[in-house]
C-alpha positions as CSV (number, residue, x, y, z in Angstrom):
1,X,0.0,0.0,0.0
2,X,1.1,3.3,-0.5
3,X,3.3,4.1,2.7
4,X,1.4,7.6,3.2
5,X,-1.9,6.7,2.8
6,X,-1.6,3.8,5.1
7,X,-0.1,5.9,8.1
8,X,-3.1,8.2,7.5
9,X,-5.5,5.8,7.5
10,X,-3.8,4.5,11.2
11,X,-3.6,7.4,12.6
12,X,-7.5,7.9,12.6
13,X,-7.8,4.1,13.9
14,X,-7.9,3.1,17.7
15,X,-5.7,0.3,18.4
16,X,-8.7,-2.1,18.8
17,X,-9.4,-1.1,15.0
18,X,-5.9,-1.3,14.1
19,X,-6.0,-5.0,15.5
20,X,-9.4,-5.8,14.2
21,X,-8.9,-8.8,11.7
22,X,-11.9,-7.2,9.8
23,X,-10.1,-4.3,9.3
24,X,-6.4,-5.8,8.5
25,X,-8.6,-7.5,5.6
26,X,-9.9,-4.1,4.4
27,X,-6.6,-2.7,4.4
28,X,-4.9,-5.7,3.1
29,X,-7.5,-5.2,0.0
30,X,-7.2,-1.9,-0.3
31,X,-3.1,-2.7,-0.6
32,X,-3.7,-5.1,-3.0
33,X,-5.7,-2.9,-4.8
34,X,-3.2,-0.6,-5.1
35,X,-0.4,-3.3,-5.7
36,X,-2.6,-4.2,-8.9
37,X,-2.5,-0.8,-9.9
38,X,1.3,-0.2,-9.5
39,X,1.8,-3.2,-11.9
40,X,-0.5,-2.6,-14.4
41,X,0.6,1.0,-14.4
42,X,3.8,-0.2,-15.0
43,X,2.7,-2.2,-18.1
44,X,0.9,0.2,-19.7
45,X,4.1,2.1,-19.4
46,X,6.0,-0.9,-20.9
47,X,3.7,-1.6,-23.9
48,X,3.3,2.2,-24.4
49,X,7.3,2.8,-24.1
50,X,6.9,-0.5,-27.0
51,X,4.8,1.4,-29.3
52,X,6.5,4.6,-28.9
53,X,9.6,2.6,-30.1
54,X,7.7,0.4,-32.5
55,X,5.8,3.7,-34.1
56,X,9.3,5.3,-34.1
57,X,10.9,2.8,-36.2
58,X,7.9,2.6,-38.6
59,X,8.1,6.1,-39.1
60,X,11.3,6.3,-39.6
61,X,11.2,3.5,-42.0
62,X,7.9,5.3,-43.6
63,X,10.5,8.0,-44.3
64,X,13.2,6.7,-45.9
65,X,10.7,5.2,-48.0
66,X,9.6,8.2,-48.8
67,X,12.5,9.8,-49.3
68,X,13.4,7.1,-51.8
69,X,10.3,7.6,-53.5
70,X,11.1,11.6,-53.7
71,X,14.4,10.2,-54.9
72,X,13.0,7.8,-57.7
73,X,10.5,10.6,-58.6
74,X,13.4,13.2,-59.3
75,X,15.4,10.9,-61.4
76,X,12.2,10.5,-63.5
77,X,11.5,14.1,-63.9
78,X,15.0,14.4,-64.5
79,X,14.7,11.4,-67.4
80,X,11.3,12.8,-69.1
81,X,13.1,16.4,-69.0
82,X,16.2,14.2,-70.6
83,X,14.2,12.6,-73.3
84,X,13.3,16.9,-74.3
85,X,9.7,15.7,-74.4
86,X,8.8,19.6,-74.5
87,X,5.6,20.4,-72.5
88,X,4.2,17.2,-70.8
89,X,0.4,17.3,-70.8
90,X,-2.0,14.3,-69.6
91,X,-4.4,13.0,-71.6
92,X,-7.0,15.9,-71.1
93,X,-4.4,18.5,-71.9
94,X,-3.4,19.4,-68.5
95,X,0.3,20.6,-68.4
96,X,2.3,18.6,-65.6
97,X,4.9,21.2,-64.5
98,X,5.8,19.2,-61.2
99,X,4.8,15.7,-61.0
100,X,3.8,14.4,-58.1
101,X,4.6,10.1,-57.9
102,X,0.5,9.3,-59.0
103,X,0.8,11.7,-62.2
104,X,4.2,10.6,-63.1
105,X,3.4,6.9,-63.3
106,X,-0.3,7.8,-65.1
107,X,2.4,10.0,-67.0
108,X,4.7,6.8,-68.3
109,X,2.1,4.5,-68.4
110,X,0.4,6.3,-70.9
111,X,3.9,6.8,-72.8
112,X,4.1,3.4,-72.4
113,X,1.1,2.4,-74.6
114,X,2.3,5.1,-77.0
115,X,5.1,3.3,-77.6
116,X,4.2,-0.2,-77.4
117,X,1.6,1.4,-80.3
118,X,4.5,3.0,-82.5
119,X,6.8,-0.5,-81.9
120,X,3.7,-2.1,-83.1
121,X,3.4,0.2,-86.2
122,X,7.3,-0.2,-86.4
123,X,7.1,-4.0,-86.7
124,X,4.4,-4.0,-89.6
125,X,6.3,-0.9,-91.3
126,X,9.3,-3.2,-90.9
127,X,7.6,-6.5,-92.1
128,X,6.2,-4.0,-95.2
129,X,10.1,-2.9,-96.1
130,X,10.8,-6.4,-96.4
131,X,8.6,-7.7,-98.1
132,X,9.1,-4.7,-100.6
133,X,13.2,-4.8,-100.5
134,X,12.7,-8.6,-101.6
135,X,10.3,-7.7,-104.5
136,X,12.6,-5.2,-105.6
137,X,15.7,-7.5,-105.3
138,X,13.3,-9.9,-107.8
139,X,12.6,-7.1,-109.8
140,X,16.3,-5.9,-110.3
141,X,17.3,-9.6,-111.4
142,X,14.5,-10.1,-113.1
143,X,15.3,-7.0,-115.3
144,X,19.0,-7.5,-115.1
145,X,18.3,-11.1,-117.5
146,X,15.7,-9.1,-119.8
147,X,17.8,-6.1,-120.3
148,X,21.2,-8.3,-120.6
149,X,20.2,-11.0,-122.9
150,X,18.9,-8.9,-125.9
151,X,22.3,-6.6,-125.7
152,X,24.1,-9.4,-126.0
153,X,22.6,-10.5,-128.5
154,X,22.6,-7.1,-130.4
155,X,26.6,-6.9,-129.5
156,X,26.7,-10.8,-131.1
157,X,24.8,-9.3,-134.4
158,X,26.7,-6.2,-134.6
159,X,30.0,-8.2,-134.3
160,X,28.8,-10.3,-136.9
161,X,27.9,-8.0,-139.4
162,X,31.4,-6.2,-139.0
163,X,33.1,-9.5,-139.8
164,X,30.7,-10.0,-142.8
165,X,31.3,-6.3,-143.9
166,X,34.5,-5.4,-142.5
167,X,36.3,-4.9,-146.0
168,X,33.7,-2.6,-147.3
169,X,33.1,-0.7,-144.5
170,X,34.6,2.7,-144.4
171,X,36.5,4.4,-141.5
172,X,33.1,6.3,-140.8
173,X,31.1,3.1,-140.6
174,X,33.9,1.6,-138.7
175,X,33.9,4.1,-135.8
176,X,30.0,4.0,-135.9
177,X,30.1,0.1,-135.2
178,X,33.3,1.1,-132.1
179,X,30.4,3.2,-130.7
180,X,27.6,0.7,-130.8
181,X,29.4,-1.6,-129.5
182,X,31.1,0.8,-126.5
183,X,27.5,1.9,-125.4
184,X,26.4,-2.2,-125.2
185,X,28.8,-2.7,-123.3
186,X,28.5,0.4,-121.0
187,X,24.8,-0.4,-120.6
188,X,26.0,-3.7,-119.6
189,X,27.9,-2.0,-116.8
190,X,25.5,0.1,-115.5
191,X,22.9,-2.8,-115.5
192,X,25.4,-4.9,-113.3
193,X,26.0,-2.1,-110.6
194,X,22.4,-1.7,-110.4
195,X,22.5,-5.3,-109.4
196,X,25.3,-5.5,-107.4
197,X,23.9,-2.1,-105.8
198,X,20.4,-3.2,-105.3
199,X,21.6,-6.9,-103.4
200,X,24.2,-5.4,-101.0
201,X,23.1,-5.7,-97.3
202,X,20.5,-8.6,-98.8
203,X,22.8,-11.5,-100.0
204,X,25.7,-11.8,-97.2
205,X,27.4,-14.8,-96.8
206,X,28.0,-13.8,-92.9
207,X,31.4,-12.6,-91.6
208,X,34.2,-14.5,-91.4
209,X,37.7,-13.5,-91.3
210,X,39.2,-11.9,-94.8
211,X,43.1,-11.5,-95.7
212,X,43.0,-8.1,-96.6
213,X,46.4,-8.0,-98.2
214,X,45.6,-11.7,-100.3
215,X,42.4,-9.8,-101.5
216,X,44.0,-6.8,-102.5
217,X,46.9,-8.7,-104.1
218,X,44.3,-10.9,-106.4
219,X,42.8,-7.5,-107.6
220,X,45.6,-6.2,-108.7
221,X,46.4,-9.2,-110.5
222,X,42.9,-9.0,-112.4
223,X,43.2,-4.9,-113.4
224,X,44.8,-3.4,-116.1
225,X,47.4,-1.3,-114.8
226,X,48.6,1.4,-117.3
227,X,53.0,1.1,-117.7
228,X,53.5,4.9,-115.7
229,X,51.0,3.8,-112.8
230,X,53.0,2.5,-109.8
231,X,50.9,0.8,-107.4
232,X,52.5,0.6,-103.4
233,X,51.2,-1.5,-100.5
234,X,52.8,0.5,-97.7
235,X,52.5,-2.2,-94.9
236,X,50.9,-5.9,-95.4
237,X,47.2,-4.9,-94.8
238,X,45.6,-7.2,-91.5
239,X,43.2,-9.8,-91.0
240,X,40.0,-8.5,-90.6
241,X,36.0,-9.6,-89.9
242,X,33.9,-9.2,-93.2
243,X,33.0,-10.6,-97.0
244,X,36.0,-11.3,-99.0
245,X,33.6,-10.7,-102.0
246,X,32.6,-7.1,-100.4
247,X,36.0,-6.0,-99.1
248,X,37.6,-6.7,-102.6
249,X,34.4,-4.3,-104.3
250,X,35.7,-1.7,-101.8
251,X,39.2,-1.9,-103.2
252,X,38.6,-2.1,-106.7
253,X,36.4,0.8,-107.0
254,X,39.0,3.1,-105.3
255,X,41.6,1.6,-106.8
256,X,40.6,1.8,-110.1
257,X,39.1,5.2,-109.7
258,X,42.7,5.7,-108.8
259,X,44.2,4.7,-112.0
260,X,41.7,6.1,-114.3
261,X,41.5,9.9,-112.9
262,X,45.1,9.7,-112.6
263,X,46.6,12.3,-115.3
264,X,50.6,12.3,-114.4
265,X,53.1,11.3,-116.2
266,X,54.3,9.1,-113.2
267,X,51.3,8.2,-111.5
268,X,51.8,6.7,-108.0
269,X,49.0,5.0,-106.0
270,X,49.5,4.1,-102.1
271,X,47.4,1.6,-100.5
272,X,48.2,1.1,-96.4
273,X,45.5,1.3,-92.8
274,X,45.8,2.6,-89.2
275,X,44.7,0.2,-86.7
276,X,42.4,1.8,-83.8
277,X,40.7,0.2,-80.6
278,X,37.4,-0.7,-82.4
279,X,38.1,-0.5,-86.3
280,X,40.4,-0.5,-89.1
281,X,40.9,2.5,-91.1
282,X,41.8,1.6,-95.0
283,X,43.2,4.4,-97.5
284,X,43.6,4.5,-100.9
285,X,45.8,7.8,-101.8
286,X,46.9,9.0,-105.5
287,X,48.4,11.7,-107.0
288,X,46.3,11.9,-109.7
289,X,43.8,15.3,-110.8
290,X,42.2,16.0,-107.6
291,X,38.3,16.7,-106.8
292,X,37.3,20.4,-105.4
293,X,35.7,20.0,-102.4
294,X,32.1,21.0,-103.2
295,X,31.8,17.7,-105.3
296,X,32.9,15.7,-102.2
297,X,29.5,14.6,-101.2
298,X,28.2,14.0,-105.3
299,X,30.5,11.9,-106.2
300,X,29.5,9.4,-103.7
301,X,26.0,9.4,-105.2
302,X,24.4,6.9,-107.7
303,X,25.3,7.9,-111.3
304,X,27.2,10.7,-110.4
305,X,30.2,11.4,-112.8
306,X,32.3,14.3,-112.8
307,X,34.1,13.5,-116.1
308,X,33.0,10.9,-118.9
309,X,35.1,8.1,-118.7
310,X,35.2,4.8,-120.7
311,X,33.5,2.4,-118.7
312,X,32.7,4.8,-116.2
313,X,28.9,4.4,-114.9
314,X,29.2,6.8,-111.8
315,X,28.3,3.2,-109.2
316,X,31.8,2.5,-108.1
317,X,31.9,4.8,-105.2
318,X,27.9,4.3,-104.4
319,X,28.6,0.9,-104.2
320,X,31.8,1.4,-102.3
321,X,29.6,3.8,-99.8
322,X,27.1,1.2,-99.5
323,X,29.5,-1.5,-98.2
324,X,31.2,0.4,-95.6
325,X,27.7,1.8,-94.4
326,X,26.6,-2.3,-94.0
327,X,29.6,-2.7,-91.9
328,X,29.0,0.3,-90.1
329,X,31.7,2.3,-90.7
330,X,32.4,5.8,-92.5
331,X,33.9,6.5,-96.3
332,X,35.3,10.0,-96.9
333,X,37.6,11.7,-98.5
334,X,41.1,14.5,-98.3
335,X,41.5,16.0,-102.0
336,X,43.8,19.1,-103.7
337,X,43.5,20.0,-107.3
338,X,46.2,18.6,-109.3
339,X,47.3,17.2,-106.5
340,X,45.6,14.0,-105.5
341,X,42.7,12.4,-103.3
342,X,43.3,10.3,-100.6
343,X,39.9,8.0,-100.1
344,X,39.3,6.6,-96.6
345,X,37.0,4.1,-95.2
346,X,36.7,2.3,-91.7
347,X,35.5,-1.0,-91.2
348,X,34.0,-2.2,-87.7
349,X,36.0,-4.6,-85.5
């Protein structure tokens, strides 16, 4: 019992009251009573000193959670802002200025079925440039036998007659059959770049490793190099990843393009690379004429010539272009009047 109420309590009892077993009961109740109270007092204390802790760490966790959230959000501002989507507006046309965790995930959800939508639209445009590229491809061999077939046969005639009339033929009639026979044979040309242009990127044999420098060796073994051209491999070129079939069209167009537009008396041509950390970088240099700059960008273009040429059908460096685009590198070019062009082109690792 409390100590003070209990001397209270005796000092208003006589000692026959004090010794009454009655009362001794009373006030063992009544300290009892009070004992009870004292422990469950101490309880609540206990469980409410619990949940203070308990509600402590919850909120403290409920805050960090929070704060990761506020974190998460930023970043995703931070990302649309990024992406320079310009002004964000929901689907009603309300701007979001701020957004808040609820209107930035209504925000990329509905982004989200945008474009899943244009992915979709991607895949059948996709499907629909396929389809057509392969038609095309049909197309361009298709017309490459029909157009091919009748010139040959019209070179074959003109040949013939020629050999049937050669003795009474004049110098006139002579030069007219030269120049029949020079635009068959040009047509010819230009109907086998269109070929060879139209199936690059459509007709790979996959990559496997090419011997540059054996490649380049057999072309100029198959060319016609003029007496005063002098042709130099400045290093043996490397083993590289690619087409053997592809890597020697490279070559041979710049190559040739070399010799033909070369107009010294000594021309020199210089064939070497640079190796860097994720592709090989080819040249192809000559001292030839030189191109002024403002044609660097034509020439690379289909059927772009800057000069008639025998044999010349303006597809070499198109076709080149092509090539080096499918093995995702660059072509360009470093050219002086009258002083040479130096051709470059980088193939991936």
């Amino acid at each position: 019992m409390n100590s003070l109420l209990k001397r209270q309590i005796r000092k208003h009892l006589s000692d026959d009251l004090a010794e009454n077993e009655q009362v001794k009961a009373f006030l063992d109740a009544v300290n009892l009573s009070y004992n009870n109270f004292d422990e469950q007092f101490v309880m609540q204390q206990r469980a409410m000193q619990l949940s203070s802790e308990e509600l402590f760490t919850a909120n403290q966790k409920l805050q960090e959670e929070a704060n990761a959230q506020k974190v998460v959000i930023n970043k995703l501002n931070n990302v649309v802002k990024a992406l320079n989507l310009g002004q964000l507006t929901t689907e009603d046309g309300q701007e979001l200025v701020n957004l808040d965790g609820q209107k930035l995930a209504n925000f990329i959800e509905s982004q989200a079925q945008k474009i899943a939508e244009a992915n979709q639209q991607r895949e059948k445009l996709l499907e629909e440039l396929s389809y057509q590229n392969q038609e095309l491809s049909d197309y361009a061999h298709m017309i490459s036998h029909d157009l091919k077939s009748p010139l040959r046969s019209l070179d074959t005639l003109i040949l013939w007659l020629y050999d049937d009339n050669q003795e009474t033929f004049n110098e006139s009639d002579k030069h007219t059959i030269y120049q029949i026979r020079s635009h068959v044979e040009k047509m010819e040309l230009l109907i086998n770049g269109i070929l060879e242009y139209s199936t690059i990127g459509r007709a790979q044999e996959g990559m496997y490793i090419v011997d540059v420098d054996y490649a380049v060796n057999e072309i100029l073994g198959r060319i016609e190099i003029p007496d005063n051209i002098t042709i130099e491999k400045k290093q043996q070129l490397p083993l590289i990843k690619g087409e053997k079939y592809r890597i020697q069209q490279i070559f041979r167009n710049l190559i040739t393009n070399a010799i033909n537009f070369n107009d010294k008396k000594q021309g020199k041509v210089e064939i070497g690379f640079t190796e860097n950390e994720d592709f090989w970088e080819f040249y192809v240099k000559d001292n030839g004429k030189g191109i002024e700059e403002k044609y660097f960008d034509r020439i690379f273009k289909t059927f772009e010539k800057l000069e008639i040429k025998v044999g010349a059908i303006g597809m070499g460096l198109s076709i080149a272009k092509k090539i080096v685009t499918m093995y995702g590198g660059n072509i360009w070019l470093k050219s002086k009047v009258d002083m040479g062009s130096t051709f470059y082109f980088t193939i991936k690792k």
